[in-house]
VOGU-3710 file (C-alpha; in Angstrom, 3 decimals, decimal comma):
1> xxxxxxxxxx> -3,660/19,398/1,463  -4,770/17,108/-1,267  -7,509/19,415/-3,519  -10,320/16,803/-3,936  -12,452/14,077/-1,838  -13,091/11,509/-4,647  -16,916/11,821/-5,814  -19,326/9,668/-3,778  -22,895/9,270/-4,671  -26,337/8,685/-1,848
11> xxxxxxxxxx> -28,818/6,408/-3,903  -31,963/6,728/-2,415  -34,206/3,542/-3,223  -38,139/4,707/-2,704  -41,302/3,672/-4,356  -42,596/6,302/-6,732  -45,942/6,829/-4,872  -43,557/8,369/-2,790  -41,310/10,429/-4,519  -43,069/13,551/-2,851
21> xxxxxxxxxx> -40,927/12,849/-0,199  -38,170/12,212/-2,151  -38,766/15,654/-3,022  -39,262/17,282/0,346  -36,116/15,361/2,035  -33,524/15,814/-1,122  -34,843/17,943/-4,555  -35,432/20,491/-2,326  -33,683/20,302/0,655  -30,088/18,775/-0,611
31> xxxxxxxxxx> -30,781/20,028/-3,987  -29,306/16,959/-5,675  -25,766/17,285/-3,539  -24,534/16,999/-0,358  -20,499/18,202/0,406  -18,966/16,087/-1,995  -21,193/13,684/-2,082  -24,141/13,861/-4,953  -27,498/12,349/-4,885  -29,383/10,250/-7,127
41> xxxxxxxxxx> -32,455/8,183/-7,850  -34,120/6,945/-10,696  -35,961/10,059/-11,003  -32,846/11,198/-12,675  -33,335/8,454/-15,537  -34,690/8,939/-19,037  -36,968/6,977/-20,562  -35,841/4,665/-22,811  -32,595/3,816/-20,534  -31,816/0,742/-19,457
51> xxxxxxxxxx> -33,513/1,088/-16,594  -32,608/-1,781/-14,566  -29,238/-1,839/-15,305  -28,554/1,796/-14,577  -29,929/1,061/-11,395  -27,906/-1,501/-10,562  -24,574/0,062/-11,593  -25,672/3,430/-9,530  -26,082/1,315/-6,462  -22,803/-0,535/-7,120
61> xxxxxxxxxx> -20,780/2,547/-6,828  -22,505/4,524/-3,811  -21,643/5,003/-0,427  -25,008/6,028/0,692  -28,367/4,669/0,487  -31,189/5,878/1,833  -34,739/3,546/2,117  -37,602/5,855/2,265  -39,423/2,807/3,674  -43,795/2,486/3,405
71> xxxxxxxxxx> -46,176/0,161/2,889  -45,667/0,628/-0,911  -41,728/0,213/-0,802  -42,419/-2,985/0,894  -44,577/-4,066/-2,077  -42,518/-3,470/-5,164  -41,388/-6,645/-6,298  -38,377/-4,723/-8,353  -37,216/-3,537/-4,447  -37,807/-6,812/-2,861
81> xxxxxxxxxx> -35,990/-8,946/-5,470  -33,291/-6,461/-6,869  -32,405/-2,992/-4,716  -32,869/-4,343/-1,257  -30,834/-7,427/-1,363  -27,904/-5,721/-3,012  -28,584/-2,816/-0,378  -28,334/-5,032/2,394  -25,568/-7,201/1,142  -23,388/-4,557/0,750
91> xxxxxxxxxx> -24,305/-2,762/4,306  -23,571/-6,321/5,838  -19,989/-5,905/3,995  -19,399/-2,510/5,528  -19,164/-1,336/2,144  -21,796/0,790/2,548  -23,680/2,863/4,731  -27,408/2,407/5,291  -29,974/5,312/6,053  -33,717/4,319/6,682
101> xxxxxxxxxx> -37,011/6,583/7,282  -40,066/4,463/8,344  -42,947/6,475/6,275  -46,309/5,457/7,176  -45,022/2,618/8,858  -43,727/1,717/12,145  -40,805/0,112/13,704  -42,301/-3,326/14,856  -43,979/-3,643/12,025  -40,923/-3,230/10,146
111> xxxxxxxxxx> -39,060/-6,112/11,956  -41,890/-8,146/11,493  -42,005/-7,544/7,447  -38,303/-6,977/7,018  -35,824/-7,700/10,135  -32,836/-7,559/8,259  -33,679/-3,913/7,195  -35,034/-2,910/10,597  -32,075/-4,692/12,608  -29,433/-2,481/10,541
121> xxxxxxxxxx> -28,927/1,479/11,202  -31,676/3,645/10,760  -32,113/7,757/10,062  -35,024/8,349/12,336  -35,560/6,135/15,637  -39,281/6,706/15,960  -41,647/4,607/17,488  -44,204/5,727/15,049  -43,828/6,358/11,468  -43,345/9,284/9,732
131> xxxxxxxxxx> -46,539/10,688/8,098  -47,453/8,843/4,847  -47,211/12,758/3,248  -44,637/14,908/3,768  -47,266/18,089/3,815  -48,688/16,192/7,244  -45,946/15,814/8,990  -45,037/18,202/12,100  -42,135/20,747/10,902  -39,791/19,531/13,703
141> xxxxxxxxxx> -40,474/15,519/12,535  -39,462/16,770/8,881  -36,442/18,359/10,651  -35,100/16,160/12,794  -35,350/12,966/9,686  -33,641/15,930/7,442  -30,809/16,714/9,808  -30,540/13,178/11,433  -30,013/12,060/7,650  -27,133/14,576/6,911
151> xxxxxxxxxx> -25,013/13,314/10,040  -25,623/9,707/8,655  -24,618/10,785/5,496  -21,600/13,075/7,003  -20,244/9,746/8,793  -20,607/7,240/6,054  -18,135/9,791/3,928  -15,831/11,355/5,997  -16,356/10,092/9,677  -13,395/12,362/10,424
161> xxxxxxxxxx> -15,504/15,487/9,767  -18,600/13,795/11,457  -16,701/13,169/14,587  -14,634/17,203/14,684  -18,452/18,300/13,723  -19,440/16,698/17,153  -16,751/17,707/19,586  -17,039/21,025/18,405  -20,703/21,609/17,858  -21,207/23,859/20,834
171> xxxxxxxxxx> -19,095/26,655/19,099  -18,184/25,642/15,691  -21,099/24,860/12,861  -18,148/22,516/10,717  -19,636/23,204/7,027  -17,201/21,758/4,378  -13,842/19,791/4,012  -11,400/21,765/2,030  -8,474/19,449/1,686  -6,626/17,364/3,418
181> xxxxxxxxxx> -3,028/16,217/3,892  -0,584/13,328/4,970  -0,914/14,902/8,413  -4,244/16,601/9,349  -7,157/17,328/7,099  -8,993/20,939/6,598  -12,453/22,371/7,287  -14,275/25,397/6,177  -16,143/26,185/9,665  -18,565/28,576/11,210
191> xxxxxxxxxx> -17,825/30,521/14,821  -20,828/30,563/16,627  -20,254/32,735/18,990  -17,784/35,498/16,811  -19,723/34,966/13,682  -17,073/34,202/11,255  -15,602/31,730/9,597  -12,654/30,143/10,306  -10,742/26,497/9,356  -10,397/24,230/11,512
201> xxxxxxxxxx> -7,418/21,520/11,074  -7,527/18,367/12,480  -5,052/15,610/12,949  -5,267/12,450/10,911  -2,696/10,381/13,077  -3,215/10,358/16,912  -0,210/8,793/17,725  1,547/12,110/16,905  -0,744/13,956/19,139  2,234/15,564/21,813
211> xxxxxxxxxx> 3,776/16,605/18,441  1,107/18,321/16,671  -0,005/20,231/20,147  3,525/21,287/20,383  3,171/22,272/16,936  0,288/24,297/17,901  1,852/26,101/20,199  5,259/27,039/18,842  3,385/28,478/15,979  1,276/31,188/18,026
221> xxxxxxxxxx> 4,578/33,030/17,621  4,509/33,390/13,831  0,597/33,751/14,225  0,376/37,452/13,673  3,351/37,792/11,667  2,600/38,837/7,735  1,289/36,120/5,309  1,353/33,208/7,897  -2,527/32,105/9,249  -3,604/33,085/12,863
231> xxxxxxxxxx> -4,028/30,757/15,222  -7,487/31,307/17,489  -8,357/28,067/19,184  -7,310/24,436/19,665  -8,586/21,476/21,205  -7,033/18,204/23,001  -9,951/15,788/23,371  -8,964/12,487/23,749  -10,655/11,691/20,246  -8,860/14,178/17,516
241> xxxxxxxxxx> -6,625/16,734/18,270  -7,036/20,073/16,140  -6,939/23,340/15,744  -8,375/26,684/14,653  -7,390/29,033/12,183  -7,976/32,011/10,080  -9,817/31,085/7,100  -8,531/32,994/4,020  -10,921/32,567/0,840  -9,404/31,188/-1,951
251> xxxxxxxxxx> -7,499/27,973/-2,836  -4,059/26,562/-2,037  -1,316/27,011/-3,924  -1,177/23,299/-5,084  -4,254/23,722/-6,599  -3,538/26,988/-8,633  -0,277/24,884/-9,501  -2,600/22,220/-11,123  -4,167/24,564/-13,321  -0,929/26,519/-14,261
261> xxxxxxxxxx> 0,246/23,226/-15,574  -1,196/23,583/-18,614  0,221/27,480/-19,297  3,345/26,134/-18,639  3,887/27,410/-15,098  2,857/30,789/-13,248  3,345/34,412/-15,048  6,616/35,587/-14,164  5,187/38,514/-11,975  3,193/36,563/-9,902
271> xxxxxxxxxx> 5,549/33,657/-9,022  8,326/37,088/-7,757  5,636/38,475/-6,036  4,082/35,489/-4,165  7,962/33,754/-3,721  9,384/37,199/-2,272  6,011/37,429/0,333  6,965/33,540/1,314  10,591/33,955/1,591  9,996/37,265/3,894
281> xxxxxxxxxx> 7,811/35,154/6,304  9,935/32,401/6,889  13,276/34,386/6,746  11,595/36,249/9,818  10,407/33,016/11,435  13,933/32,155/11,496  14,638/35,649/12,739  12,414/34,223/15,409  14,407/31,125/15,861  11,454/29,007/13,805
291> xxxxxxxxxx> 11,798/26,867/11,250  9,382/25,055/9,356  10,587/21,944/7,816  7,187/21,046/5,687  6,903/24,141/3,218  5,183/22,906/-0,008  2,193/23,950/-1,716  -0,624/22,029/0,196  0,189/23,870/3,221  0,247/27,068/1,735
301> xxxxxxxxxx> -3,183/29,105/1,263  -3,664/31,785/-1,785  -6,485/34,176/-1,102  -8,543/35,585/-3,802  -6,399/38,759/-4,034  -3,225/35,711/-4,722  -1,792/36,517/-1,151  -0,360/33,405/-0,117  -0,693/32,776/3,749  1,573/29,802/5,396
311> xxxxxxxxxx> -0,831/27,375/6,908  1,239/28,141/11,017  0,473/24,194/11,923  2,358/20,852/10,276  6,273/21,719/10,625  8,480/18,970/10,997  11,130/18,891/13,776  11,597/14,965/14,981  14,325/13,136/12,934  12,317/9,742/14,151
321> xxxxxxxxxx> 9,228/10,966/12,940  10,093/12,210/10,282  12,097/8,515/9,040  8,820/6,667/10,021  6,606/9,186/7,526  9,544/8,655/5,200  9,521/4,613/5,617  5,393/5,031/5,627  5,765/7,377/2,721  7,502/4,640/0,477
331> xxxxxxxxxx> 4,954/2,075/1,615  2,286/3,547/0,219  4,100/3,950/-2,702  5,328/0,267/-3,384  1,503/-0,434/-2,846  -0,301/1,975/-5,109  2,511/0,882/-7,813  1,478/-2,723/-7,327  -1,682/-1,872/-7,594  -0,904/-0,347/-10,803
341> xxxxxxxxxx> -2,578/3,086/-9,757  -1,289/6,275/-9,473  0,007/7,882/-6,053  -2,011/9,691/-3,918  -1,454/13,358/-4,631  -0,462/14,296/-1,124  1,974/10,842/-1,272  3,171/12,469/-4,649  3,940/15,719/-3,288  5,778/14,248/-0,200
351> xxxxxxxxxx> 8,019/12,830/-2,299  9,001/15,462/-4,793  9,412/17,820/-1,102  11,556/15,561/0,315  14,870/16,955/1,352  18,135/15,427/1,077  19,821/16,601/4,300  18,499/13,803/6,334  19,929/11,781/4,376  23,147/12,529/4,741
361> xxxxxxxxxx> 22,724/13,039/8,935  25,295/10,155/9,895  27,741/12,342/8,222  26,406/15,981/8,345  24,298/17,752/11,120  21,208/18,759/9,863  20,845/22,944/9,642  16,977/23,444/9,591  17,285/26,808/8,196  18,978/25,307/5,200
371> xxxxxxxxxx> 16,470/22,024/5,275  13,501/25,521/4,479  15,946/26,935/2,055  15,669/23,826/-0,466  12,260/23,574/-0,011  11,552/27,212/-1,126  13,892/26,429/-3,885  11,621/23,630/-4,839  8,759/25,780/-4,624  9,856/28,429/-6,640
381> xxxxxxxxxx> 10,919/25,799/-9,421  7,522/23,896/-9,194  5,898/27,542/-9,812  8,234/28,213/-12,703  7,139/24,986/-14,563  3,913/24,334/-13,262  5,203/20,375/-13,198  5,828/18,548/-9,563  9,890/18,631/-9,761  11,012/14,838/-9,767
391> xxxxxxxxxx> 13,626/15,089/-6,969  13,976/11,441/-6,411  13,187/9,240/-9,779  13,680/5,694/-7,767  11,930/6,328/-4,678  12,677/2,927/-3,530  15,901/3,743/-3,723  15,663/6,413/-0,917  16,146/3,497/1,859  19,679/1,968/0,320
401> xxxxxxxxxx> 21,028/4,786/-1,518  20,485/7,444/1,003  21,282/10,953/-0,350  22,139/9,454/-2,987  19,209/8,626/-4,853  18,226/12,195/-5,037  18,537/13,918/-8,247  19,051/18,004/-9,009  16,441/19,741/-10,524  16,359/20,125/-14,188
411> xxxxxxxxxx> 17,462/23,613/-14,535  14,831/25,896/-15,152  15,786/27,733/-18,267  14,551/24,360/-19,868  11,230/24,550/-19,683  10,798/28,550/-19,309  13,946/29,846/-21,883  12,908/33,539/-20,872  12,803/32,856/-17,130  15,297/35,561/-15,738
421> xxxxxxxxxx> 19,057/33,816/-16,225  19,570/35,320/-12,123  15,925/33,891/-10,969  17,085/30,650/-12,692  20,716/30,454/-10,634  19,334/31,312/-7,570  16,695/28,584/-7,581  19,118/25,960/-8,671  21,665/27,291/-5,541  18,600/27,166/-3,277
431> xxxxxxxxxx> 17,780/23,529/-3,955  21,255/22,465/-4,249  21,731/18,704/-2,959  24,852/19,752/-0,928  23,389/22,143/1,870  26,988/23,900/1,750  26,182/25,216/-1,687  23,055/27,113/-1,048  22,706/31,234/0,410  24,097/31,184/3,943
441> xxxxxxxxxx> 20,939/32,357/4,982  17,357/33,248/3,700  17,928/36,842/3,859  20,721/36,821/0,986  18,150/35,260/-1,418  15,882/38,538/-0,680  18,759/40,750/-1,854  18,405/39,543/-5,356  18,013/42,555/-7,248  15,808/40,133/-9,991
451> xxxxxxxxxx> 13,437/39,551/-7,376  13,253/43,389/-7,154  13,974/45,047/-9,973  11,119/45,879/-12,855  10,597/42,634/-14,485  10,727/43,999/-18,260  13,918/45,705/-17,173  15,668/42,488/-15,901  14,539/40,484/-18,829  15,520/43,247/-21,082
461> xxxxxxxxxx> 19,374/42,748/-19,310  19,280/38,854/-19,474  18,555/39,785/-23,255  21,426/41,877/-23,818  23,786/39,565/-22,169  22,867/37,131/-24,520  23,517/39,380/-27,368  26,908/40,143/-25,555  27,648/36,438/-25,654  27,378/35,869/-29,247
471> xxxxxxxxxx> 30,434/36,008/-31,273  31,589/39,158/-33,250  29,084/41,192/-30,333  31,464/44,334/-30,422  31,859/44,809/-34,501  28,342/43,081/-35,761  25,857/43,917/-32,972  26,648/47,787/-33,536  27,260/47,508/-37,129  24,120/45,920/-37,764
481> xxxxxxxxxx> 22,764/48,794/-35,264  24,355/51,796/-36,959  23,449/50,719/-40,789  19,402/50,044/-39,445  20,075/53,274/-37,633  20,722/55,165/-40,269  18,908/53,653/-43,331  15,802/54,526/-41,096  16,615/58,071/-40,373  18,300/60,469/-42,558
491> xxxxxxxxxx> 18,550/63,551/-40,179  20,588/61,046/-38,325  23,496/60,762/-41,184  24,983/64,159/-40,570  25,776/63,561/-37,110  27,840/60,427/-38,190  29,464/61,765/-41,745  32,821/62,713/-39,639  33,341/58,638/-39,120  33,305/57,783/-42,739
501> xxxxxxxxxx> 37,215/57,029/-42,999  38,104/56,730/-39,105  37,554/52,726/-37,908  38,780/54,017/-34,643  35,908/56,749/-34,711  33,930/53,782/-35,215  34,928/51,696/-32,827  35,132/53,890/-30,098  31,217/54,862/-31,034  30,740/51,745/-30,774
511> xxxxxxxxxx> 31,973/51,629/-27,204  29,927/54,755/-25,722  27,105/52,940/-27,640  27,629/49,671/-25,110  27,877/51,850/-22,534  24,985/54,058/-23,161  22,641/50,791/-23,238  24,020/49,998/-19,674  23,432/53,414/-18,287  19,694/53,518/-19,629
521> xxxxxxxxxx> 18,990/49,829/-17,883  21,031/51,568/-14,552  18,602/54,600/-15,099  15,514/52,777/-15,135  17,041/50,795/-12,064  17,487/53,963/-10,388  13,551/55,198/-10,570  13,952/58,338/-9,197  13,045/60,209/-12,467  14,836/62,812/-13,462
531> xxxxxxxxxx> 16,239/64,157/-10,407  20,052/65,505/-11,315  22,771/64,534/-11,336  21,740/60,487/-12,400  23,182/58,142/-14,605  22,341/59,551/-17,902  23,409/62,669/-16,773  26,480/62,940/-18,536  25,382/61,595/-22,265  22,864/63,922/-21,830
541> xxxxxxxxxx> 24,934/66,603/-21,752  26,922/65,574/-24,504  24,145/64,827/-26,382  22,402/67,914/-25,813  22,623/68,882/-29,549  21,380/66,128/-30,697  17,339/66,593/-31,599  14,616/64,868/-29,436  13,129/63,462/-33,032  16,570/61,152/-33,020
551> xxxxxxxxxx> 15,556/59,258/-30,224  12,463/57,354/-31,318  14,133/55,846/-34,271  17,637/55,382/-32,421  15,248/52,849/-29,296  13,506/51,197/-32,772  16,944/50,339/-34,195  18,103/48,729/-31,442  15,267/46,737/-30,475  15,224/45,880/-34,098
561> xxxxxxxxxx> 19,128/44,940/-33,849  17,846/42,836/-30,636  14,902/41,275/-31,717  14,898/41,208/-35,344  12,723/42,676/-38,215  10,762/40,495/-40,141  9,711/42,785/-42,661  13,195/44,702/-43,327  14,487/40,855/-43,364  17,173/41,333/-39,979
571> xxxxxxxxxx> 17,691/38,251/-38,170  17,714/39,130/-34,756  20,920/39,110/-32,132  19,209/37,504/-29,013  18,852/33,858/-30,044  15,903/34,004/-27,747  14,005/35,610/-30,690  14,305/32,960/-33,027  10,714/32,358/-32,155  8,072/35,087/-33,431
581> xxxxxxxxxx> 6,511/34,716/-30,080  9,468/35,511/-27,958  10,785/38,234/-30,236  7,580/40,154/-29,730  7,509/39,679/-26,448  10,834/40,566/-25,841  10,980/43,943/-28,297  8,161/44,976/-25,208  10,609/44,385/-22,713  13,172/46,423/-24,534
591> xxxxxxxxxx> 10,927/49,199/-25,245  9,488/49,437/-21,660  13,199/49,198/-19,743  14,925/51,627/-22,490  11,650/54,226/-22,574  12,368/56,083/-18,954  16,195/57,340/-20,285  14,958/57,749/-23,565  12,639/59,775/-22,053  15,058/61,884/-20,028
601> xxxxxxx> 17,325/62,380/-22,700  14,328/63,704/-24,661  13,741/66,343/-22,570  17,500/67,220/-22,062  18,224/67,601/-26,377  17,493/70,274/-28,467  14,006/71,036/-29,627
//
């Protein structure tokens, strides 16, 4: 779903000895908005403004007016000679929708003073007028103009909403578009009858009706499955299909996308977290023999605890259809480029989703499970970067170049240089243009151990495999370690004296030194404290000697030897630390993945 209607205004054109009801029907009552759509009137003018022209540029670019029409209105030579005819004009173009309350005056005298107002639409079909006060008019008169003006407004901005609002009035109170999409479009509604709220999603394109109920029903079976929406009700009028869902509070994930732009992309943790939930629930849809086809971040809903739910309606399954949104797709795109706008977001997001397998159909069968593969792959890349992954740069190059004409995603490490090196491969195998390349199925992705594993302890091991692949690692890495080691503790020097004049003493230290850092990453793998025997269970032993005080200053010479140390002047190892940023950032890493050995082997030395 597309995160924003585009603003639309209501002018409301009234003389000022009536702006009390201007103030009963919308101060008060719409309190100055209505959905999406916001009202105005002069009242909202300064003095000193240019009155008349602010006016005239207000009603210019509304979609609503509303007359409040009296004996007075009809006497204001500024409303005779410069609102009305511009009101009317543009109602007679269709460009805009007219709302009129007769107030102290009545219908046939209206068409006698003004048929071309009285002959168009008006809020309140009374025979008489409303009361010339709004304090003397009956509470169900004041009503029924109030509500009968909100459905006139409702239809002349989103007719869609106005019409689902109707068929479903008898249970449903429809309250508020939330978004909307290629396919269907999204309301916030109320259930009557269960009192709570639900969305309801309706379908935009009737002439993919049989598919969209199919839809419907095929996805009752994921309904109640973890972090995919529940299905309660659905509807086949004739008019609009739809159907309704769970409503989860929150926002999609597009949106939350939009703002993470500008950091760059989503925090590490939460992109695992929310990727792992979304991988789970389609790897057991497929367990379920579903597949989904249409997984982007429009149809996927994050609650306010950052849950993400998987909207159950809008997979794709029809080749044909799917070529005719494709050809339809690039249609609107040739236009809006002509144009010289911008694509619709939803058209936008199409495209960057669009998977090459089809593509490549006269050649390859399509797998489906591999079609929601790529897509999660593009997912997990457009939460990495925050940026809508350009997957096909010539989109009009889709139709003659086929497969083709997609590119690969730029890999990730580009934009985020401490995104996990693993995290990084797997989303580049996942959205791999050749479908033979990616996991054989969705449930190898979820064996990761990156996806699992403590993320200061995996970036902590994508750290020291940098430092492993720089050259002279095995003499200058521990070198540089030993020398900070010891200049920084002296009741360390002892312990090392025997190595003065043995290189292979040296060297082989230098071994159980490489080995020791892998054992304290495998320990804080493990997690299981410090049940015996573990990993460190044998240095501790032959460490046992060796004083607990050792250990502090052994961890802050090797993040040091890592990382760097500004002060003591020590460039650091992981060329990832170049920055100041990035070194801090990582030295926490280190610190947190080394500090549950370091803490076992504390308690195992010699007090």
């Amino acid at each position: 779903m597309s995160a924003v209607l585009p603003t639309r205004q209501i002018f409301v054109s009234y003389s000022h000895h009536d702006a009390h009801w201007r103030g009963a029907l919308f101060d008060t009552y719409l309190d100055s908005t209505f959905g999406d759509c916001h009202v105005w009137s002069d009242a909202q003018l300064r003095a000193g403004e240019a009155w008349a022209d602010e006016i005239a540029r207000r009603l210019q670019g509304c979609s609503v007016a509303v007359c409040l029409v009296s004996e007075r209105f009809l006497q204001s030579s500024f409303i005779a000679e410069r609102e009305l005819p511009a009101i009317l004009l543009r109602a007679q173009q269709g460009t805009l929708r007219l709302v009129w309350l007769p107030i102290g005056i009545t219908r046939s005298v209206l068409e006698k003073r003004c048929p071309a107002l009285a002959a168009l639409q008006g809020a309140a079909s009374f025979d008489s007028a409303l009361a010339t006060h709004p304090n003397d008019c009956p509470p169900d008169a004041l009503d029924r103009a109030r509500q009968l003006i909100r459905e006139q407004v409702r239809a002349a901005i989103d007719p869609r909403g106005a019409e689902l609002a109707r068929l479903v009035s008898r249970r449903y109170e429809v309250q508020r578009w939330l978004g909307e999409g290629n396919l269907a479009a999204v309301y916030k509604a109320r259930d009557r009858v269960l009192l709570r709220d639900v969305a309801i999603k309706v379908l935009k394109d009737t002439a993919q009706r049989d598919s969209f109920m199919a839809d419907v029903r095929a996805a009752t079976r994921t309904s109640e499955e973890p972090n995919f929406i529940n299905i309660y009700d659905a509807g086949t009028e004739d008019v609009v299909p739809y159907c309704v869902v769970q409503h989860i509070p929150g926002q999609t994930l597009s949106q939350a996308l939009r703002a993470a732009d500008a950091q760059g992309g989503l925090p590490v943790q939460r992109l695992r977290r929310i990727f792992l939930r979304l991988v789970g629930a389609i790897a057991r849809a497929h367990a379920l023999g579903i597949t989904y086809g249409n997984i982007k971040p429009s149809n996927i809903i994050l609650s306010e605890e950052l849950e993400p739910y998987i909207l159950p309606v809008g997979r794709r399954h029809d080749g044909d259809r799917q070529r005719q949104a494709v050809v339809a797709l690039l249609q609107r795109l040739h236009a809006a480029a002509d144009a010289g706008q911008p694509p619709r977001p939803s058209d936008q997001e199409d495209l960057a989703y669009l998977v090459p397998d089809p593509f490549n159909a006269e050649f390859d069968e399509v797998d489906p499970l591999k079609v929601d593969q790529y897509m999660l792959g593009v997912l997990a890349w457009h939460m990495a970067t925050g940026q809508l992954p350009v997957t096909v740069p010539d989109p009009q190059a889709l139709l003659r170049d086929g497969v083709d004409a997609f590119a690969p995603l730029v890999p990730l490490r580009q934009h985020r240089p401490l995104m996990p090196l693993r995290l990084c491969s797997m989303v580049a195998r996942m959205a791999a243009l050749d479908a033979d390349q990616r996991y054989a199925r969705l449930k190898d992705v979820l064996a990761e151990p990156d996806l699992q594993d403590d993320l200061g302890l995996v970036i902590a091991r994508d750290s020291y495999r940098r430092c492993a692949q720089q050259p002279g690692f095995d003499i200058l890495f521990f070198a540089r370690f030993y020398a900070q080691f010891l200049a920084g503790c002296e009741s360390a020097r002892p312990f090392f004296t025997r190595f003065a004049d043995q290189p292979d003493a040296w060297a082989r230290q230098h071994r159980m030194l490489k080995e020791a850092v892998l054992l304290l990453f495998a320990f804080a793998q493990q997690n299981d404290g410090h049940a015996e025997p573990n990993v460190l269970s044998r240095i501790a032993g032959s460490h046992a000697a060796m004083p607990a005080s050792l250990y502090d200053p052994f961890l802050d010479a090797l993040v040091h030897t890592v990382c760097g140390d500004e002060a003591a002047g020590l460039p650091p190892f992981d060329p990832e630390c170049s920055r100041r940023d990035s070194a801090k950032a990582l030295a926490r890493y280190w610190r947190a993945a080394l500090a549950p050995g370091i803490d076992y082997l504390k308690a195992r030395s010699a007090r």
